[in-house]
N, C-alpha and C positions, 0 to 999 in steps of 0.2 A: 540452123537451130533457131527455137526461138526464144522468148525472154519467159515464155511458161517455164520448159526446159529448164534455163538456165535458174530461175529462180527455183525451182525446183532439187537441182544438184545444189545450190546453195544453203537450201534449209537444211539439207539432210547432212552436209559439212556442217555446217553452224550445229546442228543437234548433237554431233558427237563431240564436241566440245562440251557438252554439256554432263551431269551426273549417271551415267549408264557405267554399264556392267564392258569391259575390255574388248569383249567378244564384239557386242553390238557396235561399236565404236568403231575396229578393225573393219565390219562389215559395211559403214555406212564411208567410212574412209575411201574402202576400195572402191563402192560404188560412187562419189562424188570427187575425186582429185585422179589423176594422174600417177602413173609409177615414181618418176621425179619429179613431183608438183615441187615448186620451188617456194617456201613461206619465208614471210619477213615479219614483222612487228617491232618496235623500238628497243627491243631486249633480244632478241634473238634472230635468227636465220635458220632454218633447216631445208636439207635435199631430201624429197623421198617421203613414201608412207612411212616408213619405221621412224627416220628422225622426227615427224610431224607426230605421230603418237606418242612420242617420248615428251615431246613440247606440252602435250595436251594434258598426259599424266603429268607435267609439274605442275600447268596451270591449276587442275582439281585438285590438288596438293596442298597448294597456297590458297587457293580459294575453294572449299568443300562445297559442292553442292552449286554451285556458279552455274549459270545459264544464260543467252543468247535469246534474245527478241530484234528481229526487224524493224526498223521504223520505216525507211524508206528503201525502193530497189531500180534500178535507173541501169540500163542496157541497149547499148549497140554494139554491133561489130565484132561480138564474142568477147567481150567486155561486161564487168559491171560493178557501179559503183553500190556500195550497203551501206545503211545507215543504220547503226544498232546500238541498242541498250542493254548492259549485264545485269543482269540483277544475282541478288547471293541466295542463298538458302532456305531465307525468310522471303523473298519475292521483290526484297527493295533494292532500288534501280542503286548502282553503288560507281558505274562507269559508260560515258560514251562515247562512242567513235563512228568510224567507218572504215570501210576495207575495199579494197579496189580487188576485183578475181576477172583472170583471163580464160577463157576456157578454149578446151582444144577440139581436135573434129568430131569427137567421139562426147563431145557436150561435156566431159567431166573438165575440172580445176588445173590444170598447169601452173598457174601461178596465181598465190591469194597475199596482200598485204595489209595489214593493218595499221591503223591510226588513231591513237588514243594514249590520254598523259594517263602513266603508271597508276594505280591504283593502291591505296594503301592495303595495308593485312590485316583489315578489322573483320572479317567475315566469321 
């Protein structure tokens, strides 16, 4: 694989994170992660698409309308580091982190973690 690829399957996880409609979400899921992609973040762990869209419905939950920009994308080895910015509803940047994603033979996610201090509930 190469780091087009991988960046690729990576925007398309990061966008379903993002305000979309369940359906599109589930589709972009199934095509960027793995059956038991395995996610961490400093609040949670989940196995699996299902527990991973349960994650995401709480995250839009808590934060309406929340969205995902890359800043930086850094890959070798079926590995890769991201460096991203949230911004909320109105477009202002509100959390940053980065997230470390493994990917497996088939290019999609097996394992994605994040890195970033908790964010408050002002959105």
């Amino acid at each position: 694989m190469n780091s087009e690829i991988h960046l690729k399957t990576w925007n398309a996880y990061q966008r379903a994170w993002g305000p979309i409609h369940e359906t599109e979400r589930e589709e972009l899921l199934r095509s960027s992660v793995s059956d038991n992609i395995l996610y961490t973040d400093p609040s949670s762990q989940t196995h699996g698409q299902q527990e991973l869209m349960v994650r995401i419905a709480q995250s839009q939950q808590k934060f309406t309308g929340a969205y995902f920009r890359n800043d930086s994308f850094l890959e070798h080895h079926d590995q890769g580091l991201f460096l991203w910015t949230m911004y909320d509803k109105d477009g202002r940047a509100f959390v940053k982190g980065s997230s470390f994603g493994r990917f497996g033979t088939d290019g999609r996610l097996v394992q994605a973690t994040g890195f970033f201090e908790a964010p408050s509930n002002k959105t």
